[in-house]
C-alpha positions, -999 to 999 in steps of 0.1 A, spaced: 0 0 0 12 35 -6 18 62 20 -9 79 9 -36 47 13 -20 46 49 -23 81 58 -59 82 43 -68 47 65 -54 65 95 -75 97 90 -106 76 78 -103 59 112 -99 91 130 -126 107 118 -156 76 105 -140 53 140 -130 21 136 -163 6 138 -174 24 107 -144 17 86 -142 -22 99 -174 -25 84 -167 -12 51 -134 -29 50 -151 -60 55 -177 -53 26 -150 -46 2 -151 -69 -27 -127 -73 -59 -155 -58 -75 -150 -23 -51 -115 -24 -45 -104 2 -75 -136 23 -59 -126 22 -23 -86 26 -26 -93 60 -48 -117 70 -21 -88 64 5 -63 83 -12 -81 109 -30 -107 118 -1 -87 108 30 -53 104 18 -50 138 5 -78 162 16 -91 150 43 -53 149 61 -49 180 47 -35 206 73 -50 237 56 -79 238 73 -91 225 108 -112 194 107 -141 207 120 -140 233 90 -136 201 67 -167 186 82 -187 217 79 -179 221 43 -185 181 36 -222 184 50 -228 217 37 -216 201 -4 -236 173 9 -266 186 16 -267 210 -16 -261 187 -42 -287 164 -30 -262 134 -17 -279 126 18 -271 90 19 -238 106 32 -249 134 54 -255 107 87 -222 96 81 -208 126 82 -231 138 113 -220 108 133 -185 117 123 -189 155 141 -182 136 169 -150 133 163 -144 164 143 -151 189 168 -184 201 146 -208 211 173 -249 210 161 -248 245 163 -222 246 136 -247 221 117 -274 240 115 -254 268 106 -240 251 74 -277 240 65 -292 275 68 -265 284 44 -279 255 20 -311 271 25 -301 302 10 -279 292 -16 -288 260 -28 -330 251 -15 -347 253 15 -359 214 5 -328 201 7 -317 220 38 -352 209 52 -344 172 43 -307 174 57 -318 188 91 -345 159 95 -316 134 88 -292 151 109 -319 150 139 -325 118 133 -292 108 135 -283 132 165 -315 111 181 -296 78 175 -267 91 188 -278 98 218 -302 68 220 -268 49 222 -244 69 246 
């Protein structure tokens, strides 16, 4: 594996837990494996172990480019993952009142009712 793949494991762990990633590691097929090593080098190899901006700020933007392009299979991923990227829920619902304005209150509306959902389960299992 290159250094990047490592690094981008390491910071997929960091920020997803190890939980997470175990289970997508252990979904990982032939089939996948082109698919899932670009998505640990390119995403979490190189800008998500980027230094250039804090984690939380990384998180914020993810949910935020989430949310407006319509991708919210992602978004309570990514909400879970505030919990280890210093992203509070105030900072949430600032990013999808920005979505509201700039890219549709529908799909800030639907990212907030997954986001409470998934700040629900959360806390359901603390």
């Amino acid at each position: 594996m290159s250094d990047t793949f490592e690094r981008g494991m390491k910071t997929r762990r960091e920020v997803l837990g190890d939980a997470h990633v175990d289970r997508a590691e252990a979904a990982k097929t032939d089939f996948d494996l082109p698919f899932q090593t670009l998505i640990t080098e390119g995403a979490w190899g190189t800008v998500w172990s980027s230094d250039a901006i804090s984690r939380r700020e990384r998180s914020m933007l993810t949910l935020a480019l989430l949310a407006a392009t319509g991708n919210f299979e992602e978004i309570p991923m990514h909400i879970r993952a505030t919990a280890n990227t210093g992203a509070t829920k105030e900072d949430v619902m600032e990013v999808f009142q920005h979505v509201a304005i700039y890219a549709g209150v529908p799909k800030a509306n639907h990212a907030i009712k997954l986001a409470k959902a998934t700040y629900a389960e959360m806390e359901d299992t603390a």
